[in-house]
Each structure stands twice: as structure tokens, then as C-alpha cells.
C-alpha positions in Angstrom: -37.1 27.4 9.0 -37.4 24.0 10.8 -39.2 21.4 9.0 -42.2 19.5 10.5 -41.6 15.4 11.5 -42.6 13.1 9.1 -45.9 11.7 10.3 -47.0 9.4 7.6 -45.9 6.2 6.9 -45.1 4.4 3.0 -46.9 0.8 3.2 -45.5 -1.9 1.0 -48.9 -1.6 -0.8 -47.4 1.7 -2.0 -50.1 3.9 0.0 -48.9 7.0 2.0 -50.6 6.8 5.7 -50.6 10.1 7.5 -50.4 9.0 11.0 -52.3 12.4 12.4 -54.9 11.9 9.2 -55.6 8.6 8.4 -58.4 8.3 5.7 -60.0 5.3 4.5 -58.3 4.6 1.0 -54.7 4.8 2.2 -55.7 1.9 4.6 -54.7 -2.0 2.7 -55.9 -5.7 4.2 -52.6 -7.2 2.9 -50.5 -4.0 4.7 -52.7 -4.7 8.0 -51.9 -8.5 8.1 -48.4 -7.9 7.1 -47.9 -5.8 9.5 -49.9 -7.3 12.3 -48.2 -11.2 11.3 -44.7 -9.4 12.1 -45.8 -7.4 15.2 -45.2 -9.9 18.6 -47.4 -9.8 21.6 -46.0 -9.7 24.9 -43.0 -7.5 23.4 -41.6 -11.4 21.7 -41.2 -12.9 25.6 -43.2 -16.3 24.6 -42.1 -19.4 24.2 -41.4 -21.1 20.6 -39.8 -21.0 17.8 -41.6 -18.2 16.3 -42.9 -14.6 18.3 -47.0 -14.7 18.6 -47.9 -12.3 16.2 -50.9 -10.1 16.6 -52.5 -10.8 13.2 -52.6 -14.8 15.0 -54.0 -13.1 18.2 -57.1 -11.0 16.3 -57.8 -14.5 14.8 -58.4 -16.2 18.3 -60.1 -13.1 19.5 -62.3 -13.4 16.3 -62.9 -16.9 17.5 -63.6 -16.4 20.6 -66.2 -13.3 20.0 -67.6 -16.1 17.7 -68.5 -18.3 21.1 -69.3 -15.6 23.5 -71.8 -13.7 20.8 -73.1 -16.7 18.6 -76.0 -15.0 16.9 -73.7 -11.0 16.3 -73.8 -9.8 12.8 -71.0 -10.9 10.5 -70.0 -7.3 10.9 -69.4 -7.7 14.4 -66.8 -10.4 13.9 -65.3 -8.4 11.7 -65.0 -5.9 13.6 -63.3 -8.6 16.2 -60.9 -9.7 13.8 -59.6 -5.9 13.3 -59.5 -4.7 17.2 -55.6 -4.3 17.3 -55.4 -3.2 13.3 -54.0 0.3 14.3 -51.0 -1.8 15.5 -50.0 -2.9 12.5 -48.4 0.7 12.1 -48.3 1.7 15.8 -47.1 -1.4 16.7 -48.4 -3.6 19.8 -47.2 -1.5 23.5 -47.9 -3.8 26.5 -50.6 -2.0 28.9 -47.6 -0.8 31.6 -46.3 1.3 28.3 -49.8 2.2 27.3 -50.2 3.8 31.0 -47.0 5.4 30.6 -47.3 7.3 27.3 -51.1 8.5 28.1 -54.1 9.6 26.5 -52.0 10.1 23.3 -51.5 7.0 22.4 -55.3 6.4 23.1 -56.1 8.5 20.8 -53.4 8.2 17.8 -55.3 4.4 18.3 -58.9 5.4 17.9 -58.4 8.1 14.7 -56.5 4.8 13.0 -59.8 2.6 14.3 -62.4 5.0 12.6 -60.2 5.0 9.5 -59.8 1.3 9.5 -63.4 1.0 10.0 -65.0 3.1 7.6 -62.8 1.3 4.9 -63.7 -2.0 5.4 -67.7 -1.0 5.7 -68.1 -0.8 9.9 -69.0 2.2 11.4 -66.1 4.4 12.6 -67.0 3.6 16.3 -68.4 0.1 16.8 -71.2 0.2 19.7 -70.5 -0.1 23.4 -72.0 -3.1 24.1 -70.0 -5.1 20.9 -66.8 -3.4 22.2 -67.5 -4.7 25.2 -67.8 -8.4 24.0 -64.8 -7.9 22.1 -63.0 -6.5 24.5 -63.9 -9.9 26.9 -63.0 -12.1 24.1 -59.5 -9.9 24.5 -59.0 -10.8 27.9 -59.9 -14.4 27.5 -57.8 -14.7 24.6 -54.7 -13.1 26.9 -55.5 -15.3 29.9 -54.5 -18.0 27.2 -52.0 -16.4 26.0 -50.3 -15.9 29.4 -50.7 -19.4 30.5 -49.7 -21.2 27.1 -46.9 -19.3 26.0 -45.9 -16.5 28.4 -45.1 -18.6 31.7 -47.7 -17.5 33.8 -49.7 -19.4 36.2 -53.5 -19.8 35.9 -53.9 -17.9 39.8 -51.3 -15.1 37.9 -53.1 -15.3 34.9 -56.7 -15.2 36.4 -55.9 -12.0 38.4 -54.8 -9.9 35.7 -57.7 -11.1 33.1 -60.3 -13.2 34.9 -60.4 -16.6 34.7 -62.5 -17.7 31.2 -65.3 -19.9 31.2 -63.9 -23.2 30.2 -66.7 -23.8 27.4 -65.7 -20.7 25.6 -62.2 -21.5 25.6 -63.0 -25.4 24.6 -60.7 -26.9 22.0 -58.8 -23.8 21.7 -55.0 -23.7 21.6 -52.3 -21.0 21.0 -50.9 -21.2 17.8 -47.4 -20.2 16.7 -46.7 -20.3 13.0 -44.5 -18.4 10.4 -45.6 -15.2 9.4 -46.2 -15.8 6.4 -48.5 -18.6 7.1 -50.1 -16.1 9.9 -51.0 -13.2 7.1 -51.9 -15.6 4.7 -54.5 -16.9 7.3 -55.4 -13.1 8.6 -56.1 -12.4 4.5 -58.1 -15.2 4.1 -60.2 -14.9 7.6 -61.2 -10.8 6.6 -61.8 -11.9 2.9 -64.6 -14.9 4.3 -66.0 -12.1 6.9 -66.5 -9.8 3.8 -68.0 -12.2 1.5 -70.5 -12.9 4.4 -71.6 -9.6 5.5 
């Protein structure tokens, strides 16, 4: 009798997350931004001495939904700060990949989204028009990505993600720290957004 693959994963939390059923309380912070400070953008083709980590890019996205929705609900940030949590298990596929593989992948994504959600207080699908936001702050945050660290050029950059308002991305720079210091800061940033909500 053949065996069925393993589909759930042990975090270093010591939880047991079933890839095909996530539920809520197998789902850790400190797993997410381990995970996510160890996961590079870009598949690790960026310049520096350390890989740009996801857990760094949710916290500029997180930023950046801050300046483009001033006035959202705390939730909404938070919500922000955990738009590419599923990859802390999935890991982080550029979009050619994400074409290639299909719907699948889509959807393994959105059942770890709900999960992620629910356990952390947001509802299991956060509304268009936020995901929309969120989504722009995306974009903006990989049109600086791209032209910081990835050696594209701003007419490259600006075809592939728009060209950002340049009072939204004000002040802003890529940062590329250890991650350690990068989950550390990801910890810290979802701990804050809780103690507002």
C-alpha cells in the first residue's frame, strides 16, 4: 500500500503545519519572521552583503501602505505587514515561476492567507479595496527594490511596476541587514501593530 506525501511541515516553534490544512493555532509570529528573514527576494540576485529577505520587504510594504492609506485601521497595516506570510513556508517564487506552476500555487497561497489571518485577528480574506492598496504598496516597494538592489533601470523598472509617486517613496531606502536583526525587527513591527489594534 503506497503511503501518502508528507504535506505538513514541523516549525522550530514545535507546531505541525499541514500544508493542504492549515488552521490557525499551528500558525507562530516568531516561525513567520524566521522564516520570512531567511527567505530572499529576487531568488538572492541583489546586490550586498546579505540576500533581501522578505520579512525586510513586508516591513517597507507595511511602510509604504502607511503613506498611500494614512487614515486605514491598524488592522489594515497589519494585514500589510503579513501579505507574503504564506512564504515563509512556501517560500518566495518570482512571478515567471508563479505563471509557470498555475492556479495551484494560487491557491496553496490563499488557504495559508486565511489561516494566517484568522490567527492573528483579520478576517480570512481582507477586502478588495485594502488588497488593492496593499497590493500598490507591493509594486512600489519592488520598483525600489529593482532599482536599488537588483540592477535595473528606472525606464526597466517603471514598465514592469509603474513608476511610484516620489512623495510616497520619500526618505525611503532599501535596507539589507542580517537576519537576525531582520526577524528581530519583523517580531517587534507585528507585536506594535497588535498592541494598537
Amino acid at each position: 500500500m503506497a503511503t501518502q506525501p508528507r504535506a505538513w511541515q514541523r516549525m522550530l516553534s514545535g507546531r505541525r503545519l499541514d500544508l493542504l490544512d492549515p488552521t490557525p493555532v499551528d500558525i507562530e509570529i516568531e516561525d513567520i519572521a524566521h522564516g520570512l528573514a531567511f527567505v530572499a527576494r529576487w531568488n538572492g540576485q541583489t546586490e550586498g552583503d546579505f540576500a533581501y529577505s522578505v520579512a525586510e520587504h513586508s516591513l517597507l510594504v507595511e511602510e509604504l501602505f502607511g503613506r498611500i492609506a494614512p487614515k486605514a485601521p491598524v488592522k489594515w497595516r497589519l494585514a500589510a505587514l503579513l501579505h507574503d506570510a504564506p512564504e515563509y513556508v512556501i517560500g518566495d517564487m518570482i512571478s515567471p515561476v508563479k505563471s509557470a506552476v498555475g492556479p495551484d500555487y494560487g491557491e496553496l497561497d490563499d488557504r495559508l492567507a486565511a489561516a494566517i489571518h484568522i490567527r492573528f485577528g483579520l478576517p480570512a480574506a481582507i477586502p478588495a479595496t485594502i488588497k488593492k492598496q496593499i497590493k500598490r504598496a507591493d509594486r512600489i516597494s519592488a520598483w525600489m527594490e529593482a532599482t536599488q538592489i537588483a540592477g535595473f533601470s528606472q525606464k526597466e523598472a517603471s514598465k514592469f511596476f509603474g513608476h511610484p509617486d516620489k512623495a510616497v517613496i520619500e526618505g525611503l531606502q532599501i535596507k539589507l541587514r542580517p537576519p537576525v536583526e531582520v526577524r528581530r525587527a519583523y517580531t517587534e513591527r507585528h507585536k506594535e501593530l497588535l498592541a494598537d489594534l
